[in-house]
Residue frames as qw, qx, qy, qz and C-alpha x, y, z in Angstrom:
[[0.350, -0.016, -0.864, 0.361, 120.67, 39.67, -118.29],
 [0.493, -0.658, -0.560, -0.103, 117.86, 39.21, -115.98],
 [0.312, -0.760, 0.258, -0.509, 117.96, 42.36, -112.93],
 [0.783, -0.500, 0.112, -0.353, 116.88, 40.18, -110.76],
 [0.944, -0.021, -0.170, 0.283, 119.42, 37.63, -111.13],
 [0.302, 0.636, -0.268, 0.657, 122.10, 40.82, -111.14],
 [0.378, -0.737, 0.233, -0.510, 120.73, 41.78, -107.80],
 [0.664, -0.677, 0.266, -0.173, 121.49, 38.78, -106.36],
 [0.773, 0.133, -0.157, 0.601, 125.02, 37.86, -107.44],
 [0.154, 0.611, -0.300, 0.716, 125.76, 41.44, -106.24],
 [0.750, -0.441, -0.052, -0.490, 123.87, 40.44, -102.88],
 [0.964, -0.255, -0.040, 0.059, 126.19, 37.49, -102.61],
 [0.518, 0.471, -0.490, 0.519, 129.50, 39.23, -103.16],
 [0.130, -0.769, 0.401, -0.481, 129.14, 40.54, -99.53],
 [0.906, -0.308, 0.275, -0.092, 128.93, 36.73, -97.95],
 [0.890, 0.307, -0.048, 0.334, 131.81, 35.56, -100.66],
 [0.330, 0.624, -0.357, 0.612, 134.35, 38.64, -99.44],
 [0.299, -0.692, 0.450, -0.479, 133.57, 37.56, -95.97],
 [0.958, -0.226, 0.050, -0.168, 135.38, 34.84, -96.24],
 [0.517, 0.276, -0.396, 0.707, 138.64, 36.70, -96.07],
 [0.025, 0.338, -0.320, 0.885, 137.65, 40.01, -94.51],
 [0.203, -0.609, -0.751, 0.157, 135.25, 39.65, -91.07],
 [0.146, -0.657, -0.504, 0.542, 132.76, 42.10, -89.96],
 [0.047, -0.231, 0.272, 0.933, 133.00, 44.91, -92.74],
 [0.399, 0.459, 0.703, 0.368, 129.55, 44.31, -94.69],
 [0.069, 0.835, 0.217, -0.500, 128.79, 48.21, -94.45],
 [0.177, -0.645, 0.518, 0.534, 132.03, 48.86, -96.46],
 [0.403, 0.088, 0.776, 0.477, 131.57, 46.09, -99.00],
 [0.292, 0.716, 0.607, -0.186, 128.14, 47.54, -99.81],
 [0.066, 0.830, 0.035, -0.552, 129.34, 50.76, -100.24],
 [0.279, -0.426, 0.664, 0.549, 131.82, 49.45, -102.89],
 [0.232, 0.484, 0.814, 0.223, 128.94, 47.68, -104.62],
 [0.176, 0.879, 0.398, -0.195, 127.10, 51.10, -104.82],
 [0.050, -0.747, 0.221, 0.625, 130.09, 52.86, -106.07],
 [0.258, 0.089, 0.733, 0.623, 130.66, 50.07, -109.04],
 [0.223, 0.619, 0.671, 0.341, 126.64, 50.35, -110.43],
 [0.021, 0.947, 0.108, -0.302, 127.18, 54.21, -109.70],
 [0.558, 0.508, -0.194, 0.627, 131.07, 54.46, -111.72],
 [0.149, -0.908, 0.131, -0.370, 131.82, 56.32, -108.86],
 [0.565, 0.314, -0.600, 0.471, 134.78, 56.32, -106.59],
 [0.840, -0.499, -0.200, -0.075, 135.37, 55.52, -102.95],
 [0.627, 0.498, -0.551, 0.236, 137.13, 56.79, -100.19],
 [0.795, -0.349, -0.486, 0.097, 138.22, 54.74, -97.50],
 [0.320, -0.650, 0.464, -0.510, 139.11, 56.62, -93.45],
 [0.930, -0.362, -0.003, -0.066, 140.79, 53.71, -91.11],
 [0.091, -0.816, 0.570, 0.034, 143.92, 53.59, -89.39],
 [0.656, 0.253, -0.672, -0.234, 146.02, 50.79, -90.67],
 [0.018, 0.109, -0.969, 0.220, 145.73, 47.09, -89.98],
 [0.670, 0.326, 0.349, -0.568, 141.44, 47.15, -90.58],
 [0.521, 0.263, 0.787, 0.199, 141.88, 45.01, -93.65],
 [0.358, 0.721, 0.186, -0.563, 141.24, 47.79, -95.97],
 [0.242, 0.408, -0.757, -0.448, 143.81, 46.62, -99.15],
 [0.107, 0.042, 0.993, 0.005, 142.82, 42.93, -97.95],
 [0.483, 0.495, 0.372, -0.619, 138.75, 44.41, -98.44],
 [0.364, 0.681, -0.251, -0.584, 139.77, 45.62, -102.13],
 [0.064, -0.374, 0.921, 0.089, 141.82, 42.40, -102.82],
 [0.224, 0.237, 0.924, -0.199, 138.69, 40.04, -101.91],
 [0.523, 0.620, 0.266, -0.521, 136.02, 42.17, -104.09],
 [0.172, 0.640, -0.592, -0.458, 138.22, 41.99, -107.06],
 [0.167, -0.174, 0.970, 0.036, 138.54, 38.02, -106.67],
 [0.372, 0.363, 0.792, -0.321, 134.54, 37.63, -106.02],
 [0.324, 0.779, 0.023, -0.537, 134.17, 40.18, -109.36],
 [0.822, 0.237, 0.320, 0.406, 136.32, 38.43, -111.37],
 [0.360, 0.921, -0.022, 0.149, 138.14, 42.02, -112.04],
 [0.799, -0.017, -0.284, 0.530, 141.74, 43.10, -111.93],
 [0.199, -0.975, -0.032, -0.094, 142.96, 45.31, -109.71],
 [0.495, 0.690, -0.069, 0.524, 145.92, 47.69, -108.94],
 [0.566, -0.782, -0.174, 0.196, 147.58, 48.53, -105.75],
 [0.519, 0.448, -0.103, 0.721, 149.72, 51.32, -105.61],
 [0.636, -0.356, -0.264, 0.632, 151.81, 52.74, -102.52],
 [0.313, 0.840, 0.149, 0.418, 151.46, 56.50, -102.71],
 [0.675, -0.283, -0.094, 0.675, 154.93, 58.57, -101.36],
 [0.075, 0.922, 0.111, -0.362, 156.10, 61.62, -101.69],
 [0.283, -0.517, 0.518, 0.620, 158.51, 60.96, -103.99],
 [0.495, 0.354, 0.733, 0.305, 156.08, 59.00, -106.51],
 [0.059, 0.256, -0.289, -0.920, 155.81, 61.03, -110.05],
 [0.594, 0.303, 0.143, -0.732, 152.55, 61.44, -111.85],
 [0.759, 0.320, -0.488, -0.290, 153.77, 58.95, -114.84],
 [0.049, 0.209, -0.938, 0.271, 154.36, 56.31, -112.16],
 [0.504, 0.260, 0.671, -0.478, 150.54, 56.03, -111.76],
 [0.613, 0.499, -0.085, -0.606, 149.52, 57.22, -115.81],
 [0.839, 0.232, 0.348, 0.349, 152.20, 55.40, -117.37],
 [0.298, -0.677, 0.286, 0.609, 154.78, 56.67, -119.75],
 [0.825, 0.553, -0.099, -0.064, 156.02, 56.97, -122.98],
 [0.783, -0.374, 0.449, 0.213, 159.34, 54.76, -123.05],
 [0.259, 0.756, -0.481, -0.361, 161.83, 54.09, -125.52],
 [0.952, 0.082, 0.185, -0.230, 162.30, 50.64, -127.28],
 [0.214, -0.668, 0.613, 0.364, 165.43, 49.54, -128.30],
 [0.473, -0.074, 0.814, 0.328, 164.51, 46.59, -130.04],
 [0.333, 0.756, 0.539, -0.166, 161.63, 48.57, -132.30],
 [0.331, -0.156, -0.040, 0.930, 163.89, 51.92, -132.10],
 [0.293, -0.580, -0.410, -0.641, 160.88, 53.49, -131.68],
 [0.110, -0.176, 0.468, -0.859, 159.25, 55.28, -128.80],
 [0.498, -0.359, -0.706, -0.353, 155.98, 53.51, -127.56],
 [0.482, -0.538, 0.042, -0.690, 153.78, 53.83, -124.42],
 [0.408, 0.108, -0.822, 0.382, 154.01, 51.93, -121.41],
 [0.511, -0.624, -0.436, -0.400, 150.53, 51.58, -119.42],
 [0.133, 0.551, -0.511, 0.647, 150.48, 52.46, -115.97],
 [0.052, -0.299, -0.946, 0.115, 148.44, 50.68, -113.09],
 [0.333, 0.298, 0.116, -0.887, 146.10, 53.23, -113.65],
 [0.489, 0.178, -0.691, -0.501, 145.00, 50.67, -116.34],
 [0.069, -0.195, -0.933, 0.294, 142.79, 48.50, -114.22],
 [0.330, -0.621, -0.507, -0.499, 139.47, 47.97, -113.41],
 [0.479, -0.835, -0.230, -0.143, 139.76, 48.66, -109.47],
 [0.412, 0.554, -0.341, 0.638, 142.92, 51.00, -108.30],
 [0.651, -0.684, -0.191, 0.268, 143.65, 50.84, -104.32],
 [0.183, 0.613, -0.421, 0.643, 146.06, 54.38, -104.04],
 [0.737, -0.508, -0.316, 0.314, 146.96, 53.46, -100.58],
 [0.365, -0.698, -0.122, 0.603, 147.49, 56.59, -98.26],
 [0.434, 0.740, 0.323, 0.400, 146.58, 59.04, -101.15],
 [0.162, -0.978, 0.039, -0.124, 147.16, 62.15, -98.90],
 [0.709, -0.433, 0.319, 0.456, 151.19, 61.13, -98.73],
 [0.507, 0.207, 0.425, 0.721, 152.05, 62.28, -102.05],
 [0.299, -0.198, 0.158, 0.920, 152.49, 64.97, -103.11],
 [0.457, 0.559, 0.441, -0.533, 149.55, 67.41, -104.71],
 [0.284, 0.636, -0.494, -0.521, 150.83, 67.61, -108.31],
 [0.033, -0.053, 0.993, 0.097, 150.58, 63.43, -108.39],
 [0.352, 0.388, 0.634, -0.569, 147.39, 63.65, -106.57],
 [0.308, 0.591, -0.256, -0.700, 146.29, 65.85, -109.67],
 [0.035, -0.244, 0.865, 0.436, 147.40, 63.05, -111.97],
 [0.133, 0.242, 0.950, -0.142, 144.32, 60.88, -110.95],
 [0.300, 0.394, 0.662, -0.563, 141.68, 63.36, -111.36],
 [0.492, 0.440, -0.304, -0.688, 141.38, 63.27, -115.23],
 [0.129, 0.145, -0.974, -0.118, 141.54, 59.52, -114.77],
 [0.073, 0.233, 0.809, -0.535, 138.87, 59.63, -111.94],
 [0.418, 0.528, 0.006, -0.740, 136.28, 62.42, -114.44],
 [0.551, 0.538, -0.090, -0.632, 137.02, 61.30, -117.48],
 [0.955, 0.025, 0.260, -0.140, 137.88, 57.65, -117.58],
 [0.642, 0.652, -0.062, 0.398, 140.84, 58.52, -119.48],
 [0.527, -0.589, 0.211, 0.575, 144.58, 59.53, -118.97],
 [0.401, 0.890, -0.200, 0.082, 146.63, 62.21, -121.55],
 [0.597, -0.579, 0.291, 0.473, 150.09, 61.53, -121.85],
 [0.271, -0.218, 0.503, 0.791, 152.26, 63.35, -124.75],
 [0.340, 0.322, -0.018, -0.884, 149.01, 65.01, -125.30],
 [0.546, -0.070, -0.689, -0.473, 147.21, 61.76, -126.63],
 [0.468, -0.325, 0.549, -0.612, 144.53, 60.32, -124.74],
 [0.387, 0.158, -0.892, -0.173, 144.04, 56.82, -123.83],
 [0.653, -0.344, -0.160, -0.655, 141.19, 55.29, -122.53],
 [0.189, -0.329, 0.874, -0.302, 140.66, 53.31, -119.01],
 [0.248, -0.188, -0.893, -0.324, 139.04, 49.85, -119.09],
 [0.615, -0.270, 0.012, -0.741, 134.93, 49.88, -117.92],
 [0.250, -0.900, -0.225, -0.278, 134.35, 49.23, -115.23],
 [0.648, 0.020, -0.270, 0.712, 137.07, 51.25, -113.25],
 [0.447, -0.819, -0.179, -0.312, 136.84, 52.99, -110.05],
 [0.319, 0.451, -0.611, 0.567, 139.65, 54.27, -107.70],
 [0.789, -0.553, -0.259, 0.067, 139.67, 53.04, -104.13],
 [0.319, 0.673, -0.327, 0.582, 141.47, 55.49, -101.94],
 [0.648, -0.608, -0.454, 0.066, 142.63, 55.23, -98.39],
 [0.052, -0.802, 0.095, -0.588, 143.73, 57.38, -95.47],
 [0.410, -0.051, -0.684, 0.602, 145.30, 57.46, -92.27],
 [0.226, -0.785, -0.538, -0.209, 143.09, 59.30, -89.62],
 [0.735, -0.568, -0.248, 0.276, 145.60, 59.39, -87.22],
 [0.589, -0.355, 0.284, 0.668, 149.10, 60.46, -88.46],
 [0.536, 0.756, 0.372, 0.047, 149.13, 63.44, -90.56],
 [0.384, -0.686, 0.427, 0.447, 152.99, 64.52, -90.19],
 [0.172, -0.464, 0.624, 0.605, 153.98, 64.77, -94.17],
 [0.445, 0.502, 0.739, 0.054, 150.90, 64.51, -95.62],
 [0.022, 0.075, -0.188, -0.979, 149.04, 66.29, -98.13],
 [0.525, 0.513, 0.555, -0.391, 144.92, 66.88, -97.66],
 [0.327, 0.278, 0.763, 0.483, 143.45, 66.51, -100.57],
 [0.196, 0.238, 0.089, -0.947, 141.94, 69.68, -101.91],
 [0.524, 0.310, 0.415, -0.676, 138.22, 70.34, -101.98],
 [0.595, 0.423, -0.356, -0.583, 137.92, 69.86, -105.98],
 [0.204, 0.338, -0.905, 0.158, 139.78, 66.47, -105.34],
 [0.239, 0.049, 0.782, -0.574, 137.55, 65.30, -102.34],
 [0.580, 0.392, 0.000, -0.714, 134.23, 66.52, -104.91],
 [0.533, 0.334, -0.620, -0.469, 135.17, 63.71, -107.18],
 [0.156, -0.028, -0.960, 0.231, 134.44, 60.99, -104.48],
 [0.540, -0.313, -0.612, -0.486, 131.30, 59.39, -104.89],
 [0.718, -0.636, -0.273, -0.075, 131.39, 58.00, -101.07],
 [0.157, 0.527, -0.713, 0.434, 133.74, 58.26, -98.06],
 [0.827, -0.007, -0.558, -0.073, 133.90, 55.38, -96.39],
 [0.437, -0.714, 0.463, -0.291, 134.88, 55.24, -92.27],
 [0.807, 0.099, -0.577, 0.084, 136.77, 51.51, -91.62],
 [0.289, -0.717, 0.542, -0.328, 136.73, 51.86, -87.90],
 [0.180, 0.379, -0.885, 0.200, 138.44, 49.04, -85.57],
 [0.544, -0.239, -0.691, -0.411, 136.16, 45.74, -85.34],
 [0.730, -0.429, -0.024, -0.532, 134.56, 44.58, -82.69],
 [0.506, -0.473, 0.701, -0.171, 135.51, 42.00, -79.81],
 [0.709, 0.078, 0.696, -0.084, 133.75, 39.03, -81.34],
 [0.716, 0.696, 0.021, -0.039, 134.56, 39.94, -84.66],
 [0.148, 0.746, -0.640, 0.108, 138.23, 40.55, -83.96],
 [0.629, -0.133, 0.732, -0.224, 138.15, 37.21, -81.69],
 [0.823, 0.516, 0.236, -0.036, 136.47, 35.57, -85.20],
 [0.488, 0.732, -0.454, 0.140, 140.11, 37.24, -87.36],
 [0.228, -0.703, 0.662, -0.126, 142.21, 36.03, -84.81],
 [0.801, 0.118, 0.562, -0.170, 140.50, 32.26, -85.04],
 [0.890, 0.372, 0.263, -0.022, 140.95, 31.91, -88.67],
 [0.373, 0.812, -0.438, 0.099, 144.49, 32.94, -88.62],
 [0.331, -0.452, 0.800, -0.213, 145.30, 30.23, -86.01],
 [0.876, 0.277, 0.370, -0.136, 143.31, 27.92, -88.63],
 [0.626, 0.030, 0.593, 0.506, 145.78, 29.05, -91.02],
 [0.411, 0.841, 0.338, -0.097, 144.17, 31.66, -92.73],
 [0.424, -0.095, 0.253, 0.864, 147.23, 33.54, -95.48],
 [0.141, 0.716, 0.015, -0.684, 145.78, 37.07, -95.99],
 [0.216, -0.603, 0.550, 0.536, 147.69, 36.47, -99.05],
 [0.214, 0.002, -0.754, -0.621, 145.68, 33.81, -100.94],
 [0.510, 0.181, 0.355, -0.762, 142.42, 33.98, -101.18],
 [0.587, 0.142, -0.724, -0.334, 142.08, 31.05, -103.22],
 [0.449, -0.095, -0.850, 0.258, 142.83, 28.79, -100.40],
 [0.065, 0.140, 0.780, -0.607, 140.46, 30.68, -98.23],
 [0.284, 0.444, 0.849, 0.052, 137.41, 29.59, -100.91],
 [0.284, 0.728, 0.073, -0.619, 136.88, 33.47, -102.26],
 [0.291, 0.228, 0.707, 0.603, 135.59, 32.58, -106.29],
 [0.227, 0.046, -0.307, -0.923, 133.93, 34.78, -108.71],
 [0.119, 0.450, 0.885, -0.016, 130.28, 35.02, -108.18],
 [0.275, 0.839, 0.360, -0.303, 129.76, 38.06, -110.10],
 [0.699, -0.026, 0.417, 0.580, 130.90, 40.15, -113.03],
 [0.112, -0.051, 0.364, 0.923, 131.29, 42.54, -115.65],
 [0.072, -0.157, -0.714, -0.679, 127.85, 41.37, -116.43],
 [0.351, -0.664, -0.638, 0.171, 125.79, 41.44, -113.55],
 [0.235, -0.391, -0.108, 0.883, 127.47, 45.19, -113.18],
 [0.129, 0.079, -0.220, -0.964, 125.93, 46.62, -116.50],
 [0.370, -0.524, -0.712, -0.286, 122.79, 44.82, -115.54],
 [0.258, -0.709, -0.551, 0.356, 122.58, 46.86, -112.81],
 [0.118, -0.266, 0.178, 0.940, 123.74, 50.14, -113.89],
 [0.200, -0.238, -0.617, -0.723, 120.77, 49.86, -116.38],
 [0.320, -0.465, -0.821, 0.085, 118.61, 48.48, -113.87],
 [0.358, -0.485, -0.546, 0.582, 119.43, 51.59, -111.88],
 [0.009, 0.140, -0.105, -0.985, 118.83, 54.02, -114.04],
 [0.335, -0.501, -0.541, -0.586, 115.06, 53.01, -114.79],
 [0.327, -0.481, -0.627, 0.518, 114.67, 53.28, -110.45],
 [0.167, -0.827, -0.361, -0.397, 112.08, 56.08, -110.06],
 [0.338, -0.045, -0.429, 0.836, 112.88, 59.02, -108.10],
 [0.100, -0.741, -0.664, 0.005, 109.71, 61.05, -107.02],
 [0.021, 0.713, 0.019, 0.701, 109.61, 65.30, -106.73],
 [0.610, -0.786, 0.073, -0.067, 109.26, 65.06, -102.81],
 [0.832, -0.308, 0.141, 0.438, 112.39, 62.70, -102.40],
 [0.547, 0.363, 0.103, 0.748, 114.69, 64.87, -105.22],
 [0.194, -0.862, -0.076, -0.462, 113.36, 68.00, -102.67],
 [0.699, -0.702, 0.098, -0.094, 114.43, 66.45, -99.61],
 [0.869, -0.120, 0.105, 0.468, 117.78, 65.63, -100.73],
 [0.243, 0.655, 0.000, 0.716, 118.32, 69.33, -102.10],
 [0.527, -0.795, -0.007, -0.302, 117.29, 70.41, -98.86],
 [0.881, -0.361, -0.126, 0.278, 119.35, 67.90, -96.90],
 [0.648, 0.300, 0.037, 0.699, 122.36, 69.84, -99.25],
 [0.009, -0.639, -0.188, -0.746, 121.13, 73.38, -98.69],
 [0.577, -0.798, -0.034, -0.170, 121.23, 72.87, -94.86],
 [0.919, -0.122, -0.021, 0.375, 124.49, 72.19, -95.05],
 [0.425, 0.391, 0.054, 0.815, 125.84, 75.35, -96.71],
 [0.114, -0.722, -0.042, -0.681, 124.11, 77.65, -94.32],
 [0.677, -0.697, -0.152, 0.178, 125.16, 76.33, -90.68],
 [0.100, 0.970, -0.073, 0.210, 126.94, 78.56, -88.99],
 [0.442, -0.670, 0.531, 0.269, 130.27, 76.24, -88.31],
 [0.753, 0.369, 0.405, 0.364, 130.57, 75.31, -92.15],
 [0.130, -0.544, 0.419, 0.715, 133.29, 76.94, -94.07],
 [0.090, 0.061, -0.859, -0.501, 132.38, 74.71, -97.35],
 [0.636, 0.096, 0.486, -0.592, 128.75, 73.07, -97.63],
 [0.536, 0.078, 0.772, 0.333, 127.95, 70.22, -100.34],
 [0.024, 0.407, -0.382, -0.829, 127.62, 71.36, -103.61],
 [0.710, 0.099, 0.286, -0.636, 125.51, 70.37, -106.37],
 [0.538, 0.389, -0.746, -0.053, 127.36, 67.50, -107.37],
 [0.192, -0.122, 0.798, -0.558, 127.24, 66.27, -103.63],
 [0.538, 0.165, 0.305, -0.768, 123.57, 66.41, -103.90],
 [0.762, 0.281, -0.436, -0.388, 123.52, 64.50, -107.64],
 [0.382, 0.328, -0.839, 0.205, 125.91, 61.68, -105.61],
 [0.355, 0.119, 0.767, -0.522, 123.41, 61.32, -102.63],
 [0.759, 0.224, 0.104, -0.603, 120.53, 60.91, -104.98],
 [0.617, 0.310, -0.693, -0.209, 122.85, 58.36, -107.66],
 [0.024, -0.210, 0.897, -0.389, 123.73, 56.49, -104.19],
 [0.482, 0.102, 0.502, -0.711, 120.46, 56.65, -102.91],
 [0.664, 0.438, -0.246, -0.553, 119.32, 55.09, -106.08],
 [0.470, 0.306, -0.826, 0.062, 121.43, 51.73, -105.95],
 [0.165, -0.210, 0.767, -0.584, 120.74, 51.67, -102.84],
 [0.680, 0.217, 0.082, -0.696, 116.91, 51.34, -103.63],
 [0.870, 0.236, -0.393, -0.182, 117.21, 48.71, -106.48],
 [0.356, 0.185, -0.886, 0.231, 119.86, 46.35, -104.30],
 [0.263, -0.121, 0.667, -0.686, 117.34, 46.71, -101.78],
 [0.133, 0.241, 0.907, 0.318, 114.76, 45.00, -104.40],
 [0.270, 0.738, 0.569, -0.243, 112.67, 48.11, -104.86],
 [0.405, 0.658, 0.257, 0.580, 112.10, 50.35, -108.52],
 [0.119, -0.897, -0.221, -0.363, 111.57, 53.46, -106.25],
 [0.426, 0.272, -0.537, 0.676, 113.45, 55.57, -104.10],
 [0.484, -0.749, -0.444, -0.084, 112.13, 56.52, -100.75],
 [0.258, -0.897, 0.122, -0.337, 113.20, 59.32, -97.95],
 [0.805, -0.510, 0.303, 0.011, 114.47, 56.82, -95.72],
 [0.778, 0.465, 0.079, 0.415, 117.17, 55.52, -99.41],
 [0.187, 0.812, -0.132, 0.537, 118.54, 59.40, -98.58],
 [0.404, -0.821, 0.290, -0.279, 119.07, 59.45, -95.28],
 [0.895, -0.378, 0.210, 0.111, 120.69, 56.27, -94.94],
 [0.710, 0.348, 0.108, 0.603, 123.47, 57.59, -98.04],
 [0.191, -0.970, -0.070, -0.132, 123.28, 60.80, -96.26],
 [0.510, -0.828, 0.169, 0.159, 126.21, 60.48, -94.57],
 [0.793, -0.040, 0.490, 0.359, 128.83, 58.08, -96.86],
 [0.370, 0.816, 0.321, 0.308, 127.60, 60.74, -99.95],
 [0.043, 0.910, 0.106, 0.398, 128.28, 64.00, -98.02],
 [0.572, -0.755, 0.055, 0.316, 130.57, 64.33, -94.89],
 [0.656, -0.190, 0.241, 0.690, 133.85, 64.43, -97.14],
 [0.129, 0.675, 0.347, 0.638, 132.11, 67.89, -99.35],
 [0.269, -0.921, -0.197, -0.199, 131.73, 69.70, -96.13],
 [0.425, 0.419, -0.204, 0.777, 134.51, 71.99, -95.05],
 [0.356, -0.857, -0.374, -0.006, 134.06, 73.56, -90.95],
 [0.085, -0.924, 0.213, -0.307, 135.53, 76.51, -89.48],
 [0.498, 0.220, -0.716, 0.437, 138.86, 76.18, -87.79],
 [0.302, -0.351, 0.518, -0.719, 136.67, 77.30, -84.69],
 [0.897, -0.039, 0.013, -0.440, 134.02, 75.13, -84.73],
 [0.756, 0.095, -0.598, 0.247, 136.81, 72.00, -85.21],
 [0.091, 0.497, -0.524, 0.685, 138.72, 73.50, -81.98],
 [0.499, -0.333, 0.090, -0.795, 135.55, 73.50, -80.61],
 [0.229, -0.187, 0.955, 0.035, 135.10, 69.88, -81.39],
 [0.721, 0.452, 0.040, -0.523, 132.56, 69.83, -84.19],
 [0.460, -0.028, 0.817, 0.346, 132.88, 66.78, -86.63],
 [0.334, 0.193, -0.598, -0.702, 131.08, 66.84, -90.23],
 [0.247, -0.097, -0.958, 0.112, 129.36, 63.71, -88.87],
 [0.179, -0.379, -0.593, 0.687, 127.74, 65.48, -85.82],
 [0.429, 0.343, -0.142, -0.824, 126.48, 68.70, -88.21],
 [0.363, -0.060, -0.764, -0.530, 124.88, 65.68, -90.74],
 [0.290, -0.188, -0.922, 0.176, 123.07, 64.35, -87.86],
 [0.059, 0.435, 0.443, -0.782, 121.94, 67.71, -86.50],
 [0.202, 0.264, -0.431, -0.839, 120.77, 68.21, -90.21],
 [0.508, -0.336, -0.725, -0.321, 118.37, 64.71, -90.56],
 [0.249, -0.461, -0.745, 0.414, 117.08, 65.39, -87.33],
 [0.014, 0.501, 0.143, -0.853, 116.46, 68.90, -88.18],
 [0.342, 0.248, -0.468, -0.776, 115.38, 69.26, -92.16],
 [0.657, 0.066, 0.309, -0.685, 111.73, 67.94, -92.71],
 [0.124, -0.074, 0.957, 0.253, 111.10, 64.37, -94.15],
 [0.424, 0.065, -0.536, -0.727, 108.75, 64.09, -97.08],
 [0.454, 0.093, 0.848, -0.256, 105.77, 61.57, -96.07]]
């Protein structure tokens, strides 16, 4: 398939999903950079931002199916893999798929369950694949978990540990909209808008499987230059040596800000990456890899705040 044509059915999902969800196009993007990256995505916003109703409306405009699963503290790992079951009419034992079997999974409030579930996901999330009764069984392509978080309420949670956090391509922020965007949600729910079908509120497939592995391909021929693949090590390597970081981004972080940085480039309609490709994935790539001191939080340091003091501070390639 033609790039160019790829680039701009992906281009138009973000006008076709806002015609459920208003004011998010930051967020859709990101989702678009995590499909032509395989990478995963997770989402910070306290509820009621439209974050399932986000996941719901890409799915529709993608023509893919997605999975939405409630994480508790009571849910068990084979409630997400799947199981092996018993058949009475067969009398035979046979597998039973879990919603892990999808192309886009929404774990909703991941950090509620339990760390031994949590666990379940991350051989799903690496290696596209789930093991149960020691056979493994491949997930469909393309398939990409969409996690979300409370900020707010963290009575009976469980953070998600560092190795966990490493496998997320972006973190996403979903903060509360704006007047005249909220004023715009309220309007088309006194028009009738149902959250619920997105049929009736005109969201159709205007992209697909195929416009995805046209870009994936697309993006891997996107030049990356020796300055820019410096200045994003760097960007990493100021991170691990300020003095209110416990953690700093690793080099995985670093590959994820360059893959990002790379989509970013080609949706933007150019082969090449540029300085300016990094800084703007700088944050979405790298705040959830960085780990501060309990003083420095106290203190009232964010991850945010240190990234900012870092592009304003580590030299840019000209």
């Amino acid at each position: 398939m033609d790039p160019t044509a790829a680039r701009q059915a992906l281009i138009a999902l973000r006008a076709e999903v806002g015609k459920a969800v208003v004011g998010n196009d930051a967020a859709v993007t990101g989702l678009i950079l995590a499909l032509l990256c395989r990478g995963h995505v997770l989402i910070e916003g306290v509820p009621g931002v439209a974050k399932t109703l986000l996941v719901r409306a890409l799915a529709t405009a993608l023509d893919l199916r997605t999975t939405r699963v409630q994480f508790t503290p009571d849910l068990m790992p084979g409630d997400v893999t799947g199981s092996i079951v018993y058949d009475p009419g067969a009398a035979e034992f046979s597998f039973r798929e879990g919603p892990v079997f999808t192309n886009l999974l929404l774990a909703d409030e991941i950090n509620r369950t339990p760390p031994k579930t949590q666990s379940a996901l991350l051989e799903a999330m690496e290696e596209r694949q789930v093991t149960v009764d020691g056979t493994g069984r491949r997930l469909p392509d393309p398939f990409i978990v969409i996690a979300t978080q409370n900020p707010v309420e963290y009575e009976g949670t469980y953070p998600l540990p560092e190795a966990q956090l490493d496998r997320f391509l972006l973190k996403l922020t979903m903060p509360a909209p704006s007047r005249d965007d909220e004023i715009g949600i309220l309007r088309r729910h006194a028009e009738g808008f149902d959250p619920r079908d997105l049929g009736a509120a005109g969201v159709r497939p205007v992209a697909g499987v195929e416009q995805l592995a046209a870009g994936r391909a697309a993006v891997a021929a996107v030049a990356v230059g020796p300055e820019v693949i410096g200045y994003a090590v760097d960007l990493c390597r100021a991170t691990r040596g300020a003095p209110s970081v416990r953690l700093g981004v690793s080099p995985r972080g670093a590959t994820a800000l360059l893959g990002a940085a790379r989509a970013w480039a080609w949706l933007s309609g150019r082969a090449y990456v540029t300085p300016d490709d990094v800084k703007a994935l700088a944050r979405p790539a790298l705040r959830h890899r960085i780990e501060l001191r309990p003083e420095a939080e106290l203190e009232g340091a964010t991850t945010d705040g240190l990234l900012e003091r870092v592009l304003a501070t580590v030299p840019v390639p000209r």
